[in-house]
C-alpha positions in Angstrom: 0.0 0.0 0.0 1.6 3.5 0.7 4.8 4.4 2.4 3.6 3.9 6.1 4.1 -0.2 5.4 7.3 0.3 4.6 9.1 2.4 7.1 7.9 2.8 10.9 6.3 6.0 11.8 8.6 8.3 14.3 6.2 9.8 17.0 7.5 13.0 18.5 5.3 15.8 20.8 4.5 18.3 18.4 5.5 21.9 18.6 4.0 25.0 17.5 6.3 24.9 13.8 4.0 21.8 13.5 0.6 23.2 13.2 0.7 23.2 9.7 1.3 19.5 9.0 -0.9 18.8 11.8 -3.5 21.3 9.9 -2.6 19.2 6.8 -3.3 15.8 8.0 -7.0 16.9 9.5 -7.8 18.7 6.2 -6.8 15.3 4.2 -8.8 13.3 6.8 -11.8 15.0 7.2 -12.4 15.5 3.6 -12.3 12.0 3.4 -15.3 11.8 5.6 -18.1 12.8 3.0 -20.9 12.8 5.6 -19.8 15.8 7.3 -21.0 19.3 6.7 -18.4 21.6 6.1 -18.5 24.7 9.0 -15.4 26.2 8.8 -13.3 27.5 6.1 -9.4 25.7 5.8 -7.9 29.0 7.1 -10.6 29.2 10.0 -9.2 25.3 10.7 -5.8 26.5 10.6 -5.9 29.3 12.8 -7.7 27.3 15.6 -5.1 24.7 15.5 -2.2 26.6 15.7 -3.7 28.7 18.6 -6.5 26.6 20.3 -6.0 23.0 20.0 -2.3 22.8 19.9 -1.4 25.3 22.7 -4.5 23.6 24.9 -3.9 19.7 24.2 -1.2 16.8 24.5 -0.2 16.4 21.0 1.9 13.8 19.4 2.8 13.7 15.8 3.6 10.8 12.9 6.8 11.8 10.7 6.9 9.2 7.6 10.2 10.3 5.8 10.0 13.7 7.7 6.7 14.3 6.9 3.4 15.1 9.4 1.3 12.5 8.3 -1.0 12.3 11.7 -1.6 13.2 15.1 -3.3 12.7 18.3 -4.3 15.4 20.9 -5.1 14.8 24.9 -6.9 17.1 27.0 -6.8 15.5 30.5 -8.2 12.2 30.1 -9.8 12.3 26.8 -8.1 12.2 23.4 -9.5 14.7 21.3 -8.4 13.9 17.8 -6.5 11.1 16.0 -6.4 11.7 12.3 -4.1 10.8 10.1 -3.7 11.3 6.2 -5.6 8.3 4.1 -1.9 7.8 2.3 -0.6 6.8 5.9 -4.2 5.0 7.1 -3.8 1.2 7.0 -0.5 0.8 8.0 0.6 0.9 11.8 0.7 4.6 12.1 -2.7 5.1 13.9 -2.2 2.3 16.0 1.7 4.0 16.7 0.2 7.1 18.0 -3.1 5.2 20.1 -0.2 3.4 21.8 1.3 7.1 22.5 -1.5 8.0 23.8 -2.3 4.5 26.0 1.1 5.3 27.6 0.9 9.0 28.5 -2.6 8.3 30.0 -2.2 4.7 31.7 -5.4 4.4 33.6 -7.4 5.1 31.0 -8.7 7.2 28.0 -12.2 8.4 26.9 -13.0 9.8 23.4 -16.5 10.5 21.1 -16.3 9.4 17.5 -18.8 9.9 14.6 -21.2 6.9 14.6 -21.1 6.9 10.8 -17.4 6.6 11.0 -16.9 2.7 11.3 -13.6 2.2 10.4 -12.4 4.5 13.3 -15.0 2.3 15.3 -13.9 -0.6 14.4 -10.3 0.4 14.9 -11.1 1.6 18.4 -13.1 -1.7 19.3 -9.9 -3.9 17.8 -7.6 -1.8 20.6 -9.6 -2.5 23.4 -12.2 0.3 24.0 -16.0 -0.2 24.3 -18.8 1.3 23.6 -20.1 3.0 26.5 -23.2 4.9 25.1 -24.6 6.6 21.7 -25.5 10.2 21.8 -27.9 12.3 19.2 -25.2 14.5 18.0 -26.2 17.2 20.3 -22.8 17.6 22.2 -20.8 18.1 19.0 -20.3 21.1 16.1 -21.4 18.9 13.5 -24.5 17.9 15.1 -24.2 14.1 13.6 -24.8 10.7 16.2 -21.7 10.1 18.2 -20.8 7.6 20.4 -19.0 7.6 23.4 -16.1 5.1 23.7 -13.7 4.0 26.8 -10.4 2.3 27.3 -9.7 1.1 30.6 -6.2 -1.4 30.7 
């Protein structure tokens, strides 16, 4: 498949220089997910990662060849966002930077993640977390069903 098979990912906290491949690897992602609306402009998503989400989170990124390809963010016990690029999907990385995470929060992690978004569910359910409830859509931007999933080791 792509590059990610060949090599192993290097996981590293990210720093502010990285908001733009961290900005690079949502954009790629999310427009991958078809079912959601589209609220912000790329500039808008930009700006709030480089001064919300990566001065207020725990963020580690995946270099392949020196390259962002993905990244996962913390905020206390919850991890906020794991996307990676779909070159780099299918190939270790995502379960490289869950393991991150795992580590820098052993006792446990929460997270919310679109119900229409099986893969991610079914990549979350293959590392251990479960399904503790299904919400509306109500507690999120998007306002699409979520659900609510745990990981307790």
């Amino acid at each position: 498949m792509g590059v990610s098979e060949q090599i192993s990912p290097l996981i590293r906290r990210a720093g502010s220089g990285d908001a733009q491949g961290v900005a690079e690897a949502f954009l790629a992602a999310r427009a991958e997910m078809t079912y959601l609306p589209h609220l912000h402009t790329d500039e808008e998503t930009r700006a709030w990662i480089a001064g919300v989400m990566l001065p207020s989170s725990q963020v580690w990124v995946a270099e392949l060849r020196g390259r962002v390809v993905g990244f996962a963010a913390l905020r206390g016990d919850w991890l906020d966002h794991l996307y990676l690029a779909p070159a780099a999907q299918n190939g270790g990385v995502g379960s490289a930077l869950l393991g991150h995470a795992k580590k820098a929060r052993p006792r446990g992690l929460d997270l919310y993640v679109f119900q229409r978004n099986t893969g991610a569910r079914r990549f979350y359910e293959r590392h251990g977390f479960t399904l503790v409830a299904e919400g509306d859509g109500s507690a999120n931007e998007e306002n699409l069903p979520d659900a609510h999933y745990r990981w307790r080791p």
